[in-house]
Every structure is written in structure tokens, then in C-alpha cells.
C-alpha positions, 0 to 999 in steps of 0.5 A: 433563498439559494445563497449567492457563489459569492456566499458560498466561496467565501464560508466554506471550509475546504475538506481535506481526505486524509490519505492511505497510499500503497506503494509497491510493485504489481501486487499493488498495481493490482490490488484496486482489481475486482476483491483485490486486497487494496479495493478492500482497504479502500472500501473500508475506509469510504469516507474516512480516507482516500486509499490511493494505489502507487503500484507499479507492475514490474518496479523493484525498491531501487526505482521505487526509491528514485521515483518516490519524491515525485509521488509525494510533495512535502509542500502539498498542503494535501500530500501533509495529510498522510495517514499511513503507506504501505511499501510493497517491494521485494517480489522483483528485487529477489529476481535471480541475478543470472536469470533476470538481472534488469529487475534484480536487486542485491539484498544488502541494497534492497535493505538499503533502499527501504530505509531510503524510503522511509528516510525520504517519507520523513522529510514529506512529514510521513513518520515511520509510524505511520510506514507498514512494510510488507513483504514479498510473498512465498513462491510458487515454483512450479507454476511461476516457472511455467509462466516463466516459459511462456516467455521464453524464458527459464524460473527466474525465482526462487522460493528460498531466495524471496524468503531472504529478502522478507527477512531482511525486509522485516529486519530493516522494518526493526530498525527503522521504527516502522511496522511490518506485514510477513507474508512470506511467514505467515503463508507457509506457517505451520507448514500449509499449502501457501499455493492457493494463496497465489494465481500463478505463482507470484503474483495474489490469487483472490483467496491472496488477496483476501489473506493480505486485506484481512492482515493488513487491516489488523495493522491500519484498524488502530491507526485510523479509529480516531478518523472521523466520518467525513461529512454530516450523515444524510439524515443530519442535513438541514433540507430548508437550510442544506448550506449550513449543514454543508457548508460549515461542518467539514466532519462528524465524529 
């Protein structure tokens, strides 16, 4: 006997997907691409979390800070369900003043608005436990330049400088209590070819991609062991009775 809508709206329990949300600039936007680092994430996490991308190509941390409230709304029963937010900024607030100075940000207010960020995460009831900062990666010159001219315009990036602004990103990560992800270090460490690791120069080549997925999950595996498997395996449903299995058993360990 099929049970009535009444039945049915009355018994269930609504199940509520933690969430893993990635906030950042283009590297981000372009992580749910084909091997991108967040589709990797997110394919680990099937059934444990919704892995939700908040890239924005282009976007440095002052506008990210502005626009923050709006993605996230501490009165949203499901927005309280936070598992952890990656923050991904960097790779355009180190863009040189003189050169491009729509996207630039100073170094002392870029430290200034990551701690706004995980200020404004906290009030939504995101600790900073659950905060990974990542930071921006090393820089190709020579082939970032060439994409530069493309646009008719000169290098508007330097190597030296987005390694300034990793350190201070990982400094700020020190001080507010929130875990970090040195790309800009771990690339170049023991002095290897970084180059492979990006597509053309800034932005993550698939050999990247696989380099931040593989990192950041040593980061995220801990925070989201004790996430249980969301809803009965098929194997376990009850075929005379499927609605008892369904209906009233949000989760399995």
C-alpha cells in the first residue's frame, strides 16, 4: 500500500547536506572544470557534503569581503550547517599598482581583509577551525607576460611580489586561529620546476590542479572523518516497506 502525501509530509525528516564552500577568485571559479581541484573535493565528499564553488574570476579579498554577507546567511538554517570554507584570494591583490591597479590591493589591507573574512564567517557561525586559507600561487612570468600582451598590455605581476602576499596570508592565518594551504612554498620547495603546476602562468594547469586537490584534502580528510554517509546504502532499503527505510532514517554512519 503506497502511504498517502499526507504520510509522507508529515513523518519525514528533512536531511540537511553539511556544506564545504570554496570561496576565492578564478582559480576557484575554475576548480568544478574538468580534473579541477574543486570537482576533486567535491567527488570525494559525494554523499557527505555539498561542495559549493564561490569563485569569482577576477574578484580580489576587498570585494570578496564586501560580498561575503551576501553568500552566506547566519539565519539560514542550512547556511549553519557549515563544514569548512576555503578562502582563495591573493592571486589578484598582488597585481602591481602601476600596472593594474583596478584589481590591486595594498599588502597590509589584504592581511586586513582576510581577518574580516574570518570575522564576518564567525558571526554566520563558521569558527575559524573550520577556515583554510589558501594562498595564492607561484608565478610564471615569462608566460603570464605573453598572456599579458595578448591584452595589450604589459607583466602586470611579479613572482617576488605574490610571494609577499602568501607570506602575509599565512602570517594572518597565525593569528586568527585558521589553518593554511602555502601554495606559493610548496611549488618552489627544494627549488622544483613550479612551472608545470600552472596553464599560463597564473591561473592551474591539470598537473595544478591535482597538486592543490591532493594538499588540501590532507587539510579537509580530518575535519570531515566523523560526516556520516548520507542516507541508507541501497542494499539496506526495505523494498516491501521502501518509506521506512527512507523516510525516517536521515543518515548512516
Amino acid at each position: 500500500m503506497v502511504p498517502s502525501s499526507k504520510f509522507m509530509m508529515s513523518n519525514f525528516k528533512t536531511v540537511i547536506w553539511p556544506k564545504v564552500i570554496l570561496f576565492g577568485d578564478s582559480i576557484t571559479q575554475f576548480s568544478f572544470q574538468a580534473n579541477g581541484w574543486g570537482a576533486e573535493i567535491a567527488n570525494k565528499l559525494v554523499r557527505k557534503c555539498d561542495v559549493v564553488n564561490r569563485g569569482l574570476s577576477g574578484y580580489n579579498s576587498r570585494w570578496g569581503k564586501i560580498l561575503l554577507p551576501r553568500l552566506i546567511d547566519s539565519q539560514n538554517s542550512a547556511d549553519n550547517n557549515i563544514a569548512a570554507v576555503t578562502v582563495f584570494f591573493g592571486a589578484n591583490d598582488c597585481a602591481l599598482q602601476d600596472k593594474n591597479p583596478q584589481q590591486h590591493v595594498p599588502l597590509q589591507e589584504y592581511s586586513e581583509n582576510l581577518k574580516e573574512i574570518t570575522r564576518l564567517l564567525a558571526s554566520a557561525g563558521v569558527s575559524a577551525d573550520k577556515v583554510i586559507f589558501i594562498t595564492p600561487p607561484p608565478l610564471h612570468e615569462a608566460a603570464w607576460e605573453k598572456e599579458c600582451i595578448l591584452k595589450g598590455s604589459p607583466l602586470n605581476r611579479h613572482n617576488s611580489v605574490a610571494g609577499q602576499y602568501a607570506q602575509a596570508c599565512v602570517q594572518t592565518a597565525g593569528q586568527c586561529g585558521t589553518d593554511v594551504l602555502d601554495l606559493w612554498t610548496l611549488m618552489q620547495k627544494d627549488g622544483q620546476d613550479f612551472t608545470a603546476y600552472l596553464s599560463d602562468g597564473l591561473h592551474l594547469s591539470e598537473k595544478g590542479n591535482q597538486f592543490v586537490a591532493q594538499h588540501l584534502w590532507g587539510l579537509l580528510e580530518s575535519r570531515m572523518s566523523n560526516l556520516p554517509f548520507l542516507l541508507p546504502y541501497w542494499g539496506e532499503i526495505d523494498a516491501k516497506s521502501p518509506e521506512s527505510s527512507l523516510l525516517c532514517e536521515p543518515s548512516r554512519l
